[in-house]
N, CA, C and O atoms as a MOPAC input file, in Angstrom:
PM7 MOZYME 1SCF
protein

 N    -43.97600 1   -38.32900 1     0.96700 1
 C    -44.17900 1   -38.62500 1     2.35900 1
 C    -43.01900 1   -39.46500 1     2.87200 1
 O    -42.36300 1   -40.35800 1     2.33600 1
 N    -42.97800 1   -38.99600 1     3.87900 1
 C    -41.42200 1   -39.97800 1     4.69400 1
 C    -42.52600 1   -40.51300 1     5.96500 1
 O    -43.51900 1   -39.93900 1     6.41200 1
 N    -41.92700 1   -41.82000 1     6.32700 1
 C    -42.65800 1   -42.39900 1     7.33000 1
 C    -40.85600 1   -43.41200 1     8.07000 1
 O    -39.91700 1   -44.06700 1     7.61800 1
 N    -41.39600 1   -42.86100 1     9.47400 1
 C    -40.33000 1   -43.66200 1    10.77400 1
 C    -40.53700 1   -43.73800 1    11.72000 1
 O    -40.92500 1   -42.86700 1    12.49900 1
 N    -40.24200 1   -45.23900 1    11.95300 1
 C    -40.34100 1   -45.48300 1    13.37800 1
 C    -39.10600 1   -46.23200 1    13.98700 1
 O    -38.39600 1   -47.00900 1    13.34800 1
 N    -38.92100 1   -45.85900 1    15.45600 1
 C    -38.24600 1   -46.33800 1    15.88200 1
 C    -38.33000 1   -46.92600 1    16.70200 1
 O    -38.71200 1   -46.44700 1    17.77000 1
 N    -37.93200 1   -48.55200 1    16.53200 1
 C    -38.21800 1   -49.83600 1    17.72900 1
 C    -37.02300 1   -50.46500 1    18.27500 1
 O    -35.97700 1   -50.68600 1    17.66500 1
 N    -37.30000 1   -50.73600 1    19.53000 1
 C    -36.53100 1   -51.28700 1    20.65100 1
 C    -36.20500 1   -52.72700 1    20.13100 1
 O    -37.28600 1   -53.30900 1    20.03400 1
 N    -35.31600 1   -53.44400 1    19.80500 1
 C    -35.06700 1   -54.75200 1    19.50600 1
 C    -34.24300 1   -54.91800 1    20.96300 1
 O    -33.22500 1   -54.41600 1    21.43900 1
 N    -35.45800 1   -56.10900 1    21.50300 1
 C    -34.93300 1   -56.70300 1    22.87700 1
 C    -33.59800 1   -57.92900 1    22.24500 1
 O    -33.51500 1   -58.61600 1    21.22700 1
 N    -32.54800 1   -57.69400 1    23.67700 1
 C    -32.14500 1   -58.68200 1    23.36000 1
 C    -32.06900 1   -60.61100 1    23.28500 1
 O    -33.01100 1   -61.34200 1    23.58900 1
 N    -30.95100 1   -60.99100 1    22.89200 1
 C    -31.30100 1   -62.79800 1    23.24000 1
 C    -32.57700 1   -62.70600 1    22.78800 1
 O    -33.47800 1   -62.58900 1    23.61900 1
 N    -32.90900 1   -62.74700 1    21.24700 1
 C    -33.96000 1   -62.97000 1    20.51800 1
 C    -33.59800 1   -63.48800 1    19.16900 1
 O    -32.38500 1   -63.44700 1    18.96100 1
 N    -34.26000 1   -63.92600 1    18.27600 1
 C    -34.09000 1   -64.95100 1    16.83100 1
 C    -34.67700 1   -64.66500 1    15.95200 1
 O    -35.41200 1   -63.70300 1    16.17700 1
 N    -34.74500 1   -65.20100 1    14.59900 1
 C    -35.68100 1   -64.62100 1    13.90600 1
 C    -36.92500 1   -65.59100 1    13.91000 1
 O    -37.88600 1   -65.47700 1    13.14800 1
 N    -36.77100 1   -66.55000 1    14.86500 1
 C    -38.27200 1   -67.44100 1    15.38700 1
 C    -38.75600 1   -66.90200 1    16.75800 1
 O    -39.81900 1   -67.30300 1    17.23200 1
 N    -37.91000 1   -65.91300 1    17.45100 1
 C    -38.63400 1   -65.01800 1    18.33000 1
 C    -38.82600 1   -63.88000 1    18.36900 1
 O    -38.94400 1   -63.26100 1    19.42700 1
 N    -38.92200 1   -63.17900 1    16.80800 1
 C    -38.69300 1   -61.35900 1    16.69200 1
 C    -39.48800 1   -61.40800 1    17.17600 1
 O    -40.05700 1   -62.48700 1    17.34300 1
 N    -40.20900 1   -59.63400 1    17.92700 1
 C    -41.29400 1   -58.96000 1    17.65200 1
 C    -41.46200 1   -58.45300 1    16.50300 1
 O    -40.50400 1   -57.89000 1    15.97400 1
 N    -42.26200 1   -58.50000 1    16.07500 1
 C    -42.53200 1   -58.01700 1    14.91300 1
 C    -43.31400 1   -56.56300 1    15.05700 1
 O    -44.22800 1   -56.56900 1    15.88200 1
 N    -43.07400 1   -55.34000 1    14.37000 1
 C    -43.84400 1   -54.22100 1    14.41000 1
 C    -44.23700 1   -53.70400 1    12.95300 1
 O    -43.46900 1   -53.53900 1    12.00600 1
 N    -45.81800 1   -53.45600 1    13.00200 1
 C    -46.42400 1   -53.19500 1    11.82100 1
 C    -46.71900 1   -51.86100 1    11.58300 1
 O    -47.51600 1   -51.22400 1    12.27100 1
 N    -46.05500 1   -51.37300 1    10.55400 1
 C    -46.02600 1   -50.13800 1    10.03800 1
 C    -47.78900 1   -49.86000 1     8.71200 1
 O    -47.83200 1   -50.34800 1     7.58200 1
 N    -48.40100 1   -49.40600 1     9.04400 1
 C    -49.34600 1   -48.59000 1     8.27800 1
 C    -48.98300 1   -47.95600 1     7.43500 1
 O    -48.63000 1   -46.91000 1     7.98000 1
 N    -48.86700 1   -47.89800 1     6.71200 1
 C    -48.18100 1   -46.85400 1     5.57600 1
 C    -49.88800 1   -46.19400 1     4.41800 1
 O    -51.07900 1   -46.48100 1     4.53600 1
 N    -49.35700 1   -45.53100 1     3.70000 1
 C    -50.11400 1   -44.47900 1     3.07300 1
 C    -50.03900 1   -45.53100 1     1.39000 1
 O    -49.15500 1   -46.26700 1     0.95100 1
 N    -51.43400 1   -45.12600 1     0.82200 1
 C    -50.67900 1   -45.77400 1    -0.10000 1
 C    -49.76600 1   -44.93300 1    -1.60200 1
 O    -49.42800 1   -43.75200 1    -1.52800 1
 N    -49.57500 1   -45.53000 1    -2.47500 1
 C    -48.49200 1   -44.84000 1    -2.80000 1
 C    -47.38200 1   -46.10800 1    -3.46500 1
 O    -47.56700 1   -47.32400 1    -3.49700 1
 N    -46.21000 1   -45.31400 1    -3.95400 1
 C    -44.84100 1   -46.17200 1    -4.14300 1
 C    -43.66300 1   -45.65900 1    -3.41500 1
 O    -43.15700 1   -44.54800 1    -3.25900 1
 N    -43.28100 1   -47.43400 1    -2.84100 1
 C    -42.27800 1   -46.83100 1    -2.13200 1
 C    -41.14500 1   -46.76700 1    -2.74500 1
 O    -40.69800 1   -47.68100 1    -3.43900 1
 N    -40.64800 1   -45.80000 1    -2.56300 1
 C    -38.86900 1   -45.35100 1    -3.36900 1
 C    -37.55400 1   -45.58000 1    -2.89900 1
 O    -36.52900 1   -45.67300 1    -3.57400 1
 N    -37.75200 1   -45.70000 1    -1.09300 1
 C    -36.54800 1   -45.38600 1    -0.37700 1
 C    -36.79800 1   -45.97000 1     0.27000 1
 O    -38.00600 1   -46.14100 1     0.43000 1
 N    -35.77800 1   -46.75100 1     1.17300 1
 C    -36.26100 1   -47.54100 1     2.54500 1
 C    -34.53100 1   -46.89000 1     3.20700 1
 O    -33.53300 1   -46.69800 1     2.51300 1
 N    -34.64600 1   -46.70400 1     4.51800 1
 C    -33.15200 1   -47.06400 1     5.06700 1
 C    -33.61200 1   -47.10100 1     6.47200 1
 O    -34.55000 1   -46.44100 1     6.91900 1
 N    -32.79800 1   -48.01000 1     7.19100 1
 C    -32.35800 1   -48.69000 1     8.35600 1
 C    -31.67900 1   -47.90900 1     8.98600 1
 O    -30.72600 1   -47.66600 1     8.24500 1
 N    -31.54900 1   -47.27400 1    10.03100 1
 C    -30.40800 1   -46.77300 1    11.13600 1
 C    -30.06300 1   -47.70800 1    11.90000 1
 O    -30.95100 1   -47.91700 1    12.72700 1
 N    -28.82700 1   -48.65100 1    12.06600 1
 C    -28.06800 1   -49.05400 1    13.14000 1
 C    -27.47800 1   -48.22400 1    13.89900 1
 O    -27.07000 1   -47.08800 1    13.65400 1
 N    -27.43800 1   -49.00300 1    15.09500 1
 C    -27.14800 1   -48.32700 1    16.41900 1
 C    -25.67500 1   -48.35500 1    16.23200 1
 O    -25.22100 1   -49.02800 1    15.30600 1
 N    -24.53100 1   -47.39800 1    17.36800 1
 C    -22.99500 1   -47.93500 1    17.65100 1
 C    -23.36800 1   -49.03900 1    18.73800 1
 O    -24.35300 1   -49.18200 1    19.46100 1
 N    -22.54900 1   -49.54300 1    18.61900 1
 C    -22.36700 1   -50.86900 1    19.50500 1
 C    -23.13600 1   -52.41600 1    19.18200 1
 O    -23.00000 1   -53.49100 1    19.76600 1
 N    -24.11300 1   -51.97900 1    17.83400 1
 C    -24.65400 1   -53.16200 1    17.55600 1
 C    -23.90900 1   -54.50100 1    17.31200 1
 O    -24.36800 1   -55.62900 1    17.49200 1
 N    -22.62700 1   -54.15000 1    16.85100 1
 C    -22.04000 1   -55.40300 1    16.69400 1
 C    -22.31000 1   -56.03000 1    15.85300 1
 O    -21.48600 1   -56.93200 1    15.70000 1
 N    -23.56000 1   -56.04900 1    14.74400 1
 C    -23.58100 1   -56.69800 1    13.40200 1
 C    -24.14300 1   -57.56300 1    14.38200 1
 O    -23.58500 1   -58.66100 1    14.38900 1
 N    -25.05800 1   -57.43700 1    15.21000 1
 C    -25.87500 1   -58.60600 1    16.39600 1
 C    -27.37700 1   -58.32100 1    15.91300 1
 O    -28.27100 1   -59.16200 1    15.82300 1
 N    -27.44800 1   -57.19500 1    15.67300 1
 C    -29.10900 1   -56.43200 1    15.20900 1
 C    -29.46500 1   -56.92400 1    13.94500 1
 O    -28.96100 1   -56.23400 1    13.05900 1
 N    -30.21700 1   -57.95900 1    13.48000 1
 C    -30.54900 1   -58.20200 1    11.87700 1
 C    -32.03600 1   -57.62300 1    11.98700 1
 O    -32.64300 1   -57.48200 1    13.04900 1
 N    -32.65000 1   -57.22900 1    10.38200 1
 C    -33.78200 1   -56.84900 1    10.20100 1
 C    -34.32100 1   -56.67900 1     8.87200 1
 O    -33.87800 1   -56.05300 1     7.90900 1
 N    -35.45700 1   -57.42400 1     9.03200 1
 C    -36.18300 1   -58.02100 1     7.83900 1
 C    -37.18100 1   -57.04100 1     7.23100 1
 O    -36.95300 1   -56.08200 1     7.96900 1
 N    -38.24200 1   -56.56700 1     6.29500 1
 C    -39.18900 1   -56.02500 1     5.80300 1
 C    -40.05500 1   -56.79200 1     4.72300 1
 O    -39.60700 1   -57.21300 1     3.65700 1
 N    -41.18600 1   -56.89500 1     5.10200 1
 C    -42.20000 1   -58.21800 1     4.82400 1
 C    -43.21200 1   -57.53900 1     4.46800 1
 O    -43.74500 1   -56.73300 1     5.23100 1
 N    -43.59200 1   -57.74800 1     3.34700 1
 C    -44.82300 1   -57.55800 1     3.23900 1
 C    -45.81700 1   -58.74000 1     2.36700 1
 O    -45.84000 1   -59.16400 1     1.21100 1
 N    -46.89400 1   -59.08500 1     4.10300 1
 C    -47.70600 1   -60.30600 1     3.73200 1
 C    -46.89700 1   -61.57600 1     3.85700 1
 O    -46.24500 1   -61.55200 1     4.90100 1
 N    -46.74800 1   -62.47600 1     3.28100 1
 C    -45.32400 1   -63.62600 1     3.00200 1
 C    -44.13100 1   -62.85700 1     2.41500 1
 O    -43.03500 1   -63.19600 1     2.86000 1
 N    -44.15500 1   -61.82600 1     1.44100 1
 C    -42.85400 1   -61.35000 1     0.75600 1
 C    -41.94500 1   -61.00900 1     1.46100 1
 O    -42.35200 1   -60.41500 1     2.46000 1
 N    -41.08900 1   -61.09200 1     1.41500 1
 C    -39.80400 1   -60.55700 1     1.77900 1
 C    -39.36700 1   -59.04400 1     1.06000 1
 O    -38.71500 1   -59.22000 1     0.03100 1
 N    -39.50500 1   -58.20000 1     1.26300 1
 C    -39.79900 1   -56.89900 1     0.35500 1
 C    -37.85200 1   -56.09400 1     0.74500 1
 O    -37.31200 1   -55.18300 1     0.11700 1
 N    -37.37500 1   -56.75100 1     1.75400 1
 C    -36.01600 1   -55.79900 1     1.89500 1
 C    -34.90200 1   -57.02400 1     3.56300 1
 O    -35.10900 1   -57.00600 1     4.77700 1
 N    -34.16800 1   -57.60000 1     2.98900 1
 C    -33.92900 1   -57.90400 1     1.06900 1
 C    -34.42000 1   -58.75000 1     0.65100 1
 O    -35.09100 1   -59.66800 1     1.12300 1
 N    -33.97100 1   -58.37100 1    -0.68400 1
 C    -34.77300 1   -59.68100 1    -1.31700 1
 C    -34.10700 1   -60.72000 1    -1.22900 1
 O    -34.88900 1   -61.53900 1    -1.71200 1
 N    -33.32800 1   -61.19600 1    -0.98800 1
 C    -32.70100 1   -62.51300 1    -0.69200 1
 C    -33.42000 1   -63.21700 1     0.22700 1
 O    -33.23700 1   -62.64900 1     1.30400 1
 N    -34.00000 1   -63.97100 1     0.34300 1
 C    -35.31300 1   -64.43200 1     1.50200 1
 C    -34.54100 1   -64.89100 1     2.46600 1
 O    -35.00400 1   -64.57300 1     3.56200 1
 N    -33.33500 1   -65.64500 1     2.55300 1
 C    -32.40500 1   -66.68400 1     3.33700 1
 C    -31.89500 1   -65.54900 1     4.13400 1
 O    -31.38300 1   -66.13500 1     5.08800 1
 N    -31.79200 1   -64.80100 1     4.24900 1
 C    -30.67900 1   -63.41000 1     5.04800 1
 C    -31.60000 1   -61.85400 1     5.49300 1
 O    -32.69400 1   -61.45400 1     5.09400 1
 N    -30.88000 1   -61.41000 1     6.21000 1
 C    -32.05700 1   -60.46200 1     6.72300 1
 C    -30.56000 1   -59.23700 1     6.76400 1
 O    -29.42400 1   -59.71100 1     6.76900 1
 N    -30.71900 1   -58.10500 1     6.78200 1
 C    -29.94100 1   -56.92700 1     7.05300 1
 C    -29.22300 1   -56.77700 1     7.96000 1
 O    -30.06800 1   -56.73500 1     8.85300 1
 N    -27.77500 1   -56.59300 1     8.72300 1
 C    -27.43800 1   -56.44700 1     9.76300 1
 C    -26.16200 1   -55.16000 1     9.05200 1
 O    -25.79300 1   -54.97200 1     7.89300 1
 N    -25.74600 1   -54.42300 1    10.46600 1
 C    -25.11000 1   -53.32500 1    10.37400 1
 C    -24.55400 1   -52.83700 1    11.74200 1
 O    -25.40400 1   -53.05300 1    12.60600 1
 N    -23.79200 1   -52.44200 1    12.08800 1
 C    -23.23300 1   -51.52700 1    12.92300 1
 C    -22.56400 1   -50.33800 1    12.89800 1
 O    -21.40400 1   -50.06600 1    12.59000 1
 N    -23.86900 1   -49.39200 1    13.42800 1
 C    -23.50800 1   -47.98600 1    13.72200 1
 C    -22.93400 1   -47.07100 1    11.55600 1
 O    -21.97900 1   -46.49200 1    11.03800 1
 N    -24.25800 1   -47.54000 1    11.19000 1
 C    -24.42200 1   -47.15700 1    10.06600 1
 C    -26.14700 1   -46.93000 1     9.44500 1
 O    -27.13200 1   -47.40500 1    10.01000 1
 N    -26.17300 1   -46.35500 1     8.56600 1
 C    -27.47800 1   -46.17200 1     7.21000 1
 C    -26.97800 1   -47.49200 1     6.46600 1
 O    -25.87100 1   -47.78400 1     6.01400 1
 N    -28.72100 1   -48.49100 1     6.51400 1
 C    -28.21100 1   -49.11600 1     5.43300 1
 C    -29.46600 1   -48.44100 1     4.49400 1
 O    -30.55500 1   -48.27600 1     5.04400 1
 N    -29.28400 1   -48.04400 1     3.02500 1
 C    -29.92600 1   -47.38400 1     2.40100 1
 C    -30.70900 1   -47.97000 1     1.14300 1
 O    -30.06400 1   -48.95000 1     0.77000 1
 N    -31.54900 1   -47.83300 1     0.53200 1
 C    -32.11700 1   -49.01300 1    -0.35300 1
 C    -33.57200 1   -48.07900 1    -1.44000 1
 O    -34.74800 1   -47.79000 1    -1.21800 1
 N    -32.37100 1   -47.84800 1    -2.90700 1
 C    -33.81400 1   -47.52700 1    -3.71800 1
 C    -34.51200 1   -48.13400 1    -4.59700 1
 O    -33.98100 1   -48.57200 1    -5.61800 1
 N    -36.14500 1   -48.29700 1    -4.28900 1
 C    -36.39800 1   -48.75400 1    -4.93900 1
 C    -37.64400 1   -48.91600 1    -5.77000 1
 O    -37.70700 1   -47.68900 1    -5.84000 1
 N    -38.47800 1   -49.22600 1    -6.32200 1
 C    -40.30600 1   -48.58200 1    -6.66900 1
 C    -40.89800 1   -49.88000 1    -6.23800 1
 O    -40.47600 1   -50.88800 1    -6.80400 1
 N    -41.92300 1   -50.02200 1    -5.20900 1
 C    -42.84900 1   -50.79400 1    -4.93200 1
 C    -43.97500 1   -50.38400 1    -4.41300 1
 O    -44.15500 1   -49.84200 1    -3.32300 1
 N    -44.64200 1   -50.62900 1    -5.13400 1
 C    -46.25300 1   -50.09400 1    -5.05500 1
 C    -47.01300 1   -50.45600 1    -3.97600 1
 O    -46.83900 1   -51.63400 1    -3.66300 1
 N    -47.83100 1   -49.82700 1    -3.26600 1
 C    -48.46500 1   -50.26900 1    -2.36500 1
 C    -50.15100 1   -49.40000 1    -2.20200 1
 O    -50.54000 1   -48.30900 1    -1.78600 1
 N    -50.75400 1   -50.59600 1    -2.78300 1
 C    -52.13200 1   -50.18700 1    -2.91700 1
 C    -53.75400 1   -49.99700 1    -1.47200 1
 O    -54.25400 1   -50.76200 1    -0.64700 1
 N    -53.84300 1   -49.47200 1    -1.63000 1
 C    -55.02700 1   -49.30600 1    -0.62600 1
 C    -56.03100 1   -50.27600 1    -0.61500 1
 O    -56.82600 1   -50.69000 1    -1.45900 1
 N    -55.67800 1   -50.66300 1     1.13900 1
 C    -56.24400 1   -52.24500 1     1.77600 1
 C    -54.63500 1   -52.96000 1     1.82200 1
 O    -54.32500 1   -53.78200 1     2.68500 1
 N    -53.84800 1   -52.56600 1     0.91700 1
 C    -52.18200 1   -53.77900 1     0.62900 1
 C    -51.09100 1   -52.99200 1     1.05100 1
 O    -50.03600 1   -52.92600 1     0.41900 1
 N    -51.42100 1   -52.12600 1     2.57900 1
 C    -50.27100 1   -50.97800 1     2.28900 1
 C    -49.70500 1   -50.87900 1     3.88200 1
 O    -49.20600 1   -49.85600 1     4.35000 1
 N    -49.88200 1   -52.14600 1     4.61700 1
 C    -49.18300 1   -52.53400 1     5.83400 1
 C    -47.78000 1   -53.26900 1     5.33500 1
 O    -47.71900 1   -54.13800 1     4.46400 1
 N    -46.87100 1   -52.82100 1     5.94900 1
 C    -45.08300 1   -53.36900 1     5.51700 1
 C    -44.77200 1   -53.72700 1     7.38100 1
 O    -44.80400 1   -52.85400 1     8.24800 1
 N    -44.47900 1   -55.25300 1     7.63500 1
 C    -43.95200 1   -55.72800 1     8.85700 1
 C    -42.35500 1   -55.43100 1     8.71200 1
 O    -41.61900 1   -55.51800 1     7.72900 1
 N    -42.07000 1   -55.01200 1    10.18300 1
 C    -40.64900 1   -54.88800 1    10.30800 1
 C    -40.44900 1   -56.12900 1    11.19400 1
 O    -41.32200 1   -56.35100 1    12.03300 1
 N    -39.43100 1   -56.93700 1    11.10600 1
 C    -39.20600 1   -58.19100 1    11.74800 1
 C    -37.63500 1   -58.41900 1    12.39800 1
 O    -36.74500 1   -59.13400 1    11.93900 1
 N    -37.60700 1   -57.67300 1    13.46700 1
 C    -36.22300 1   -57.02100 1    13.64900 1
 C    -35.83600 1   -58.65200 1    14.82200 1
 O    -36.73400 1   -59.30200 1    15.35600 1
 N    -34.30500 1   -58.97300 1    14.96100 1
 C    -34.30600 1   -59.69400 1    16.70800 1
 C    -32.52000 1   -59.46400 1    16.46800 1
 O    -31.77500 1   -59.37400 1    15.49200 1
 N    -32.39900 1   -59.44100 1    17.66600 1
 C    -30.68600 1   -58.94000 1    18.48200 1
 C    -30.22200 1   -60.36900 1    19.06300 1
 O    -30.93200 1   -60.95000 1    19.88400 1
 N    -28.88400 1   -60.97100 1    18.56300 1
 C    -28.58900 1   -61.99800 1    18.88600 1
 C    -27.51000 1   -61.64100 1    20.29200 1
 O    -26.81900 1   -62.54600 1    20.76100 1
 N    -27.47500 1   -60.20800 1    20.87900 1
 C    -26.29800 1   -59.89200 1    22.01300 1
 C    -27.06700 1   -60.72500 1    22.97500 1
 O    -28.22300 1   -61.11600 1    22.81200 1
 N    -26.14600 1   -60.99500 1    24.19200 1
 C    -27.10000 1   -61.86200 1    24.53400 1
 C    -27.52900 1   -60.61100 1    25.81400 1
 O    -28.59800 1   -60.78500 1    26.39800 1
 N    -26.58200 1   -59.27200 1    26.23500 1
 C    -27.27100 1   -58.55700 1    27.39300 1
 C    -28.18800 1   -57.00900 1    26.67500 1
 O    -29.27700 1   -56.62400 1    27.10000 1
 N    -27.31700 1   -56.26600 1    25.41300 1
 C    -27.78900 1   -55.37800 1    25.54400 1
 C    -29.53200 1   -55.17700 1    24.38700 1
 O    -29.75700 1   -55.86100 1    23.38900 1
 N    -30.27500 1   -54.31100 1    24.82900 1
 C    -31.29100 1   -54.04300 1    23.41100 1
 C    -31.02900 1   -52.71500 1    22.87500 1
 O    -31.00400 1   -51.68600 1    23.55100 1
 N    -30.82800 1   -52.80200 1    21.57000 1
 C    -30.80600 1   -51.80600 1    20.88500 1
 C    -31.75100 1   -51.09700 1    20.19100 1
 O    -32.80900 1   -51.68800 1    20.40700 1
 N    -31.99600 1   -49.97400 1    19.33700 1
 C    -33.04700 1   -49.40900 1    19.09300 1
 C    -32.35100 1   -48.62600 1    17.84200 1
 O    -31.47500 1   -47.77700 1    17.67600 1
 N    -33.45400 1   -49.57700 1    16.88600 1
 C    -33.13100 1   -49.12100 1    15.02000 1
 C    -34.40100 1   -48.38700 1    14.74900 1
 O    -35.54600 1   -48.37900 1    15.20200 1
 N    -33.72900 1   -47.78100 1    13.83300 1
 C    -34.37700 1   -46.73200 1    13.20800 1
 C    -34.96600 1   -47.20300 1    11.70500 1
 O    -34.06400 1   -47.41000 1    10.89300 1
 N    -36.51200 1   -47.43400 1    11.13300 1
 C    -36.82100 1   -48.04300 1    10.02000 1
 C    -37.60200 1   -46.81100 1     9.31900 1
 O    -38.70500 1   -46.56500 1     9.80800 1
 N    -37.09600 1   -45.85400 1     8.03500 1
 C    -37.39700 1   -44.61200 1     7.19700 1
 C    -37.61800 1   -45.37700 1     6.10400 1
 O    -36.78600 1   -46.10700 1     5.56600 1
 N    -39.35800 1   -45.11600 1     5.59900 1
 C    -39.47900 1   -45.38000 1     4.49600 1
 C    -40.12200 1   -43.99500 1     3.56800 1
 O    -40.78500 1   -43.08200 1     4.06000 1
 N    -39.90800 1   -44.06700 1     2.78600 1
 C    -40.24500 1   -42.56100 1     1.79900 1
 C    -41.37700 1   -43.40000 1     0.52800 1
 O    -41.14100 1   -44.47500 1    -0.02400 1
 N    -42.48900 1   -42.59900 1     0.34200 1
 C    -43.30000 1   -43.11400 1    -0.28900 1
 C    -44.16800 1   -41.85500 1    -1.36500 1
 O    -44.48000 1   -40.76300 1    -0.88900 1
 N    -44.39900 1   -42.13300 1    -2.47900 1
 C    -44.90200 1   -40.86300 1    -3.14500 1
 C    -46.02400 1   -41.66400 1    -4.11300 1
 O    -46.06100 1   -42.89100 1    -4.21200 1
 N    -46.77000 1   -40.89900 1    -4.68400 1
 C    -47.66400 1   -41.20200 1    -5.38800 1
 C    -46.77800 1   -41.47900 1    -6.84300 1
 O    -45.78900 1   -40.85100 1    -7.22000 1
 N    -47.42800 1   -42.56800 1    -7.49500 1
 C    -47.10300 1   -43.00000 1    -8.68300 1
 C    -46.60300 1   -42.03900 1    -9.69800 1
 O    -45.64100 1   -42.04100 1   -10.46600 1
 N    -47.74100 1   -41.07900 1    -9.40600 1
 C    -47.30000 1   -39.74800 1   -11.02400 1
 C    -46.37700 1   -38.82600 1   -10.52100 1
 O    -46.27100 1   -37.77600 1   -11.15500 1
 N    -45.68900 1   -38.97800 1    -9.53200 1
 C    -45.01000 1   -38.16600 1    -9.30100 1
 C    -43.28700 1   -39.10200 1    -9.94400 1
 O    -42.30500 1   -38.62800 1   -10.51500 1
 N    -43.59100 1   -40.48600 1    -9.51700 1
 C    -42.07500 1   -41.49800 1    -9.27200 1
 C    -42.18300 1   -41.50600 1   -11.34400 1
 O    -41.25300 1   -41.28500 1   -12.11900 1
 N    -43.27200 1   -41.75700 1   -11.60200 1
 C    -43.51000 1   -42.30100 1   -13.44100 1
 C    -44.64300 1   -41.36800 1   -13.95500 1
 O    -45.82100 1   -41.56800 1   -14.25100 1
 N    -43.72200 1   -40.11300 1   -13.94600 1
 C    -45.02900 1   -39.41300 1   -14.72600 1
 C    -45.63700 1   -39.23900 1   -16.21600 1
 O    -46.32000 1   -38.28800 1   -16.59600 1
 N    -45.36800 1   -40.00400 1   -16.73500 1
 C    -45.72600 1   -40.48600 1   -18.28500 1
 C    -46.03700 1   -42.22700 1   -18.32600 1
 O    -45.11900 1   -43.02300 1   -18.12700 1
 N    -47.40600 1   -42.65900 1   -18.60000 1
 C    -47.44700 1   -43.94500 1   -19.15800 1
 C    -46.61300 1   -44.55600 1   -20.08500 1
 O    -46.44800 1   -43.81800 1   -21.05600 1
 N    -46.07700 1   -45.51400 1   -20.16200 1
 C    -45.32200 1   -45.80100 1   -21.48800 1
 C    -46.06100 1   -45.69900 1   -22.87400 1
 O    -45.44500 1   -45.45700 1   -23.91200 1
 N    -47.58100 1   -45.92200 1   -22.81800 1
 C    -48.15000 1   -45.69700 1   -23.97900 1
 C    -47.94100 1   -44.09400 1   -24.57100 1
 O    -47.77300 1   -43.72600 1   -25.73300 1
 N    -48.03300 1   -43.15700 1   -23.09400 1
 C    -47.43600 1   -42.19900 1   -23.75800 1
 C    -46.12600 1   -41.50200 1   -23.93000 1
 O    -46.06100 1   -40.38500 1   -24.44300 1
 N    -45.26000 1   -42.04800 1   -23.57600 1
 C    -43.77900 1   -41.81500 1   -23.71200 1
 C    -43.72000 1   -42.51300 1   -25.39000 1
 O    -43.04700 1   -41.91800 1   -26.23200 1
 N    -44.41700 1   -43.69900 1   -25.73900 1
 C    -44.28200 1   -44.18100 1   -26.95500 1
 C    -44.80400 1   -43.39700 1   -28.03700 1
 O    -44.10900 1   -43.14200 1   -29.02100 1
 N    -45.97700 1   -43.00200 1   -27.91500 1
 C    -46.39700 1   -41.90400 1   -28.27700 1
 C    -45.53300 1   -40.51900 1   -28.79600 1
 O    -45.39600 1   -40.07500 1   -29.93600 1
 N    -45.06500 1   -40.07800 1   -27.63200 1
 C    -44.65800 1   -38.98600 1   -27.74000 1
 C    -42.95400 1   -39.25000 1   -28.25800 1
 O    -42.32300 1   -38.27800 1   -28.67300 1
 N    -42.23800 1   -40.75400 1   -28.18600 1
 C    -41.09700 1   -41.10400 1   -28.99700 1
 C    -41.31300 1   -40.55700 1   -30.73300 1
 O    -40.78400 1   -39.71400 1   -31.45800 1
 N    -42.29100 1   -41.47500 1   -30.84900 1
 C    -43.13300 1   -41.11300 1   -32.57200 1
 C    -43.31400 1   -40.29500 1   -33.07200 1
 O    -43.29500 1   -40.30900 1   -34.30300 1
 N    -43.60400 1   -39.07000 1   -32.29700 1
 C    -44.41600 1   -37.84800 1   -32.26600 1
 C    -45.91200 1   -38.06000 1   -32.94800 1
 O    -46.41400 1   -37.44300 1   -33.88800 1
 N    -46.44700 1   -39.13300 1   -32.15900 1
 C    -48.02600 1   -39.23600 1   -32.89300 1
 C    -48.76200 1   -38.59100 1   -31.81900 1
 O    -47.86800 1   -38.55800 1   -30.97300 1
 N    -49.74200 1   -38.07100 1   -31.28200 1
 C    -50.59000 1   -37.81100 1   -30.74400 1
 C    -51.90900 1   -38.88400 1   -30.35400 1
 O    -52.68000 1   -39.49100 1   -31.09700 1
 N    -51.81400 1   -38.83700 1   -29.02600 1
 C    -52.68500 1   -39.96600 1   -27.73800 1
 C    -53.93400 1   -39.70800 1   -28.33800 1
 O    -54.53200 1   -38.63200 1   -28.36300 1
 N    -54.37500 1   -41.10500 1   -28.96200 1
 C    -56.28400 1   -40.89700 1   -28.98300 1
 C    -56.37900 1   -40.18300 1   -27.74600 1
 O    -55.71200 1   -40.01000 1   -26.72600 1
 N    -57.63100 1   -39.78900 1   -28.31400 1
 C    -58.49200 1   -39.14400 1   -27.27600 1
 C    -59.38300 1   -40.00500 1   -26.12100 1
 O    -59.74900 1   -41.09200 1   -26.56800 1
 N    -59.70900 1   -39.80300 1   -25.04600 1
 C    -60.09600 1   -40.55300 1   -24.00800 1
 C    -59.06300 1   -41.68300 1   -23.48900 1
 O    -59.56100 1   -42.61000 1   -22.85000 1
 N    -57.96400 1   -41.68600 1   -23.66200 1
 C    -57.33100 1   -42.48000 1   -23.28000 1
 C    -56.56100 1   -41.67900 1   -21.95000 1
 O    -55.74600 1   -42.28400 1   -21.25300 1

């Protein structure tokens, strides 16, 4: 599943005055995240991805993403369980006239598709022993 939205980041805003927009997501693991910057952003557009208190993209908690008139692209596996599967986008534009409008693509798949062997059975099957049964 691919999931995007695209939000208006007003300008002359902070990251103590983003809007913040909450993405619903499916649950699943997410694999891919990427950002579309606008041309003309100027490296003025920063943008955060939160989930709950975490800081989920990037991980550097102190710094948030900025770009102009590029993909910033990002792989990676984070799980997101059902009831735990809202991801905040926390975007703000420091220009002080124009608002721009980023693009936030996240790609998400079910677990057995990203890790389709348990390690018990990849260990297993290293050995060549055969998985008790009911497991």
């Amino acid at each position: 599943m691919f999931f995007s939205k695209n939000i208006n980041v007003e300008h002359d805003t902070t990251d103590a005055t983003a809007k913040e927009t909450v993405l619903r997501l499916s649950a699943g693991v997410i694999h891919q995240i990427d950002i579309l910057f606008p041309v003309n952003a100027n490296r003025e557009v920063y943008v955060k991805l939160m989930d709950g208190g975490y800081q989920l993209f990037p991980t550097n908690r102190d710094d948030a993403i900025r770009a102009n008139n590029t993909v910033i692209s990002s792989r990676m596996f984070y799980e997101l369980i059902p009831g735990r599967n809202i991801i905040t986008v926390r975007p703000w534009n420091v220009h002080a006239a124009d608002d721009f409008l980023i693009s936030v693509n996240i790609g998400i798949l079910p677990r057995r598709i990203l890790q389709p062997f348990s390690f018990k059975e990849l260990l297993a099957a290293a050995l060549g022993m055969e998985e008790p049964a009911g497991d």
